[in-house]
N, C-alpha and C positions, 0 to 999 in steps of 0.2 A: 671622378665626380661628373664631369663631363658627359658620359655615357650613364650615368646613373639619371642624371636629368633627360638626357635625350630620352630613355626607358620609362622614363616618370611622362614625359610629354605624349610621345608617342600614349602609352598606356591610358592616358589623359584622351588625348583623340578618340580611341577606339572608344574608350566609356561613352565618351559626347555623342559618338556614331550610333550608337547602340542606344543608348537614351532617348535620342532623335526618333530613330526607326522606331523604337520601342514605342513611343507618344503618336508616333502616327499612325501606328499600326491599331493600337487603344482607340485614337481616335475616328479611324476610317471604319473600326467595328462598330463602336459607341454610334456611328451615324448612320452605319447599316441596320442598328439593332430599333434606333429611332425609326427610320423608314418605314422598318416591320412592322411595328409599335403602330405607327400612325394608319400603316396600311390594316392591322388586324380591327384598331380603333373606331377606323372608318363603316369597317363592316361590323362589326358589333352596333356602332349607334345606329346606324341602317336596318339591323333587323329590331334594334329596341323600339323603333318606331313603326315597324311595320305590325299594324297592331291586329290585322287580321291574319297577317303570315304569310299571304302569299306572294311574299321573296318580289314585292314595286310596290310605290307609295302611290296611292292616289293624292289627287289635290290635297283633301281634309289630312292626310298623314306628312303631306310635306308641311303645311302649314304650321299643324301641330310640331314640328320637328323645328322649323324656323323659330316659332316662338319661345319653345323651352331653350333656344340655341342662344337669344338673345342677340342673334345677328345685327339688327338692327339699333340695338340701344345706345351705343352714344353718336350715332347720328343726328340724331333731334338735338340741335344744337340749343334752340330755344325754350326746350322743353316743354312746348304745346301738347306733345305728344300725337303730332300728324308731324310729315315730310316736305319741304318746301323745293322747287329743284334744285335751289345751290347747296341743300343739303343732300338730296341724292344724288347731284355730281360730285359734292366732295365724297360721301362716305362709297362710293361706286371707286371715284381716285384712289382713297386710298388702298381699298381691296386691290385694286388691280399695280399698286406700287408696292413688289414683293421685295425691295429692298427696302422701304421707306423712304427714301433720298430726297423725296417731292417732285420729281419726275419720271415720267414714263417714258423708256425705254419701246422701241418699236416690237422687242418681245415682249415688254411686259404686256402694252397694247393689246399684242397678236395673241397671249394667251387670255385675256380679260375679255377681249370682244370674240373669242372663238365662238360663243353661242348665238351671238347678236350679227355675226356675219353678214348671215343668209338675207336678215329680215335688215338691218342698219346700213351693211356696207363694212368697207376695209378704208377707214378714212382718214388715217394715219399723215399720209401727205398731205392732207387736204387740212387737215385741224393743224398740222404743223406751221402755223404761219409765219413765222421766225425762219425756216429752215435749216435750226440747228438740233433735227434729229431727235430731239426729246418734246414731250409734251408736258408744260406747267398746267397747273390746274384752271390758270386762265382760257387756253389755248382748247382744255379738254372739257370746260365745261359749256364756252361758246362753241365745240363742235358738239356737242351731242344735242345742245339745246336746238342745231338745226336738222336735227335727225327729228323723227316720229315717236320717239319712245315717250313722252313727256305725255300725250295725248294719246296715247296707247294704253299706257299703263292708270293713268288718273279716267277710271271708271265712272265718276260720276260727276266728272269737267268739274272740280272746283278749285284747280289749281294743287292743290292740297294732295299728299299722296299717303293712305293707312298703311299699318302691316301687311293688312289683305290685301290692297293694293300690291305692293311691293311683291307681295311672293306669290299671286296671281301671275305678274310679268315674269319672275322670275322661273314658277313653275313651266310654263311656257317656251321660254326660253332652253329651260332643262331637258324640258320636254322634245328630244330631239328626232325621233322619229313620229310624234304628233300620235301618239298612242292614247294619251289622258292619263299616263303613268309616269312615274321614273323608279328605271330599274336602276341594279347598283352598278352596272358599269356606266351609267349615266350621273349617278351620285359622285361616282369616285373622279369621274374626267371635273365636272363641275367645281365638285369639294374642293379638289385640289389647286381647282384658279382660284377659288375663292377664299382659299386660306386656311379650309376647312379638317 
């Protein structure tokens, strides 16, 4: 009996082993087949919007692409339907908080300000005023608020910031070689900070 149980356990393990493996193996597919998915995704909606075809968006096509995307809509906390800046710090926060956790991580940072580098700075230490490593949205919206972008992007100084607004700065921003275009390996580095 003894050995019939050791037989029954052992046998018991191996199943476990194998069910394990089995479920991660499932699952490391199932997230490579996501991957693909989103990487084929990305470039299908890239040309659905490329409405003359040739393979980069000008400004009017990204815009158009921003709007049907709906990117910005539950931003507008007040439902004005314009952007206030604690709303474009928060809905900028969130984007760039790819865990959700309600802070930012110095990679999350590094990949969210990747485009705004050159023009903003790397100011991670510097907005860090706690210096414990993470950025709350207190922390991240008094540092951006000492940056340029606020009066950068609000076009027509009244505080207040439109869609067009918004994805003017942003096309710009995308805009990484200062072309007046974005191709799609421009889309696809962007998209993907942005959650896209």
């Amino acid at each position: 009996m003894k050995n019939i149980n050791k037989t029954m356990k052992k046998a018991g393990t191996i199943f476990t082993a194998l069910f394990l493996t089995a479920g991660t193996t499932a699952f490391a597919q199932d997230y490579v087949e996501v991957n693909n998915e989103l990487g084929v995704e990305e470039v299908g909606e890239f040309d659905d919007w490329d409405a003359n075809t040739d393979e980069v968006w000008d400004e009017t096509e990204f815009n158009t692409w921003f709007d049907d995307y709906g990117f910005y809509d539950d931003w507008d906390a007040n439902a004005d339907g314009f952007y206030e800046e604690d709303e474009v710090s928060d809905g900028f926060f969130n984007e760039w908080d790819e865990d959700g956790d309600g802070y930012l991580t110095d990679e999350e940072y590094d990949d969210g300000n990747s485009g705004w580098v050159d023009e903003y700075g790397d100011n991670f230490d510097e907005w860090d005023v706690n210096n414990d490593d993470i950025l709350d949205t207190e922390e991240y919206a008094a540092g951006l608020g000492e940056t340029e972008i606020f009066n950068d992007w609000d076009a027509d100084g009244d505080g207040l910031y439109s869609d067009d607004e918004l994805e003017s700065g942003l096309f710009d921003t995308w805009d990484t070689n200062d072309d007046n275009l974005i191709d799609d390996e421009e889309f696809n580095e962007f998209g993907y900070d942005y959650g896209l």
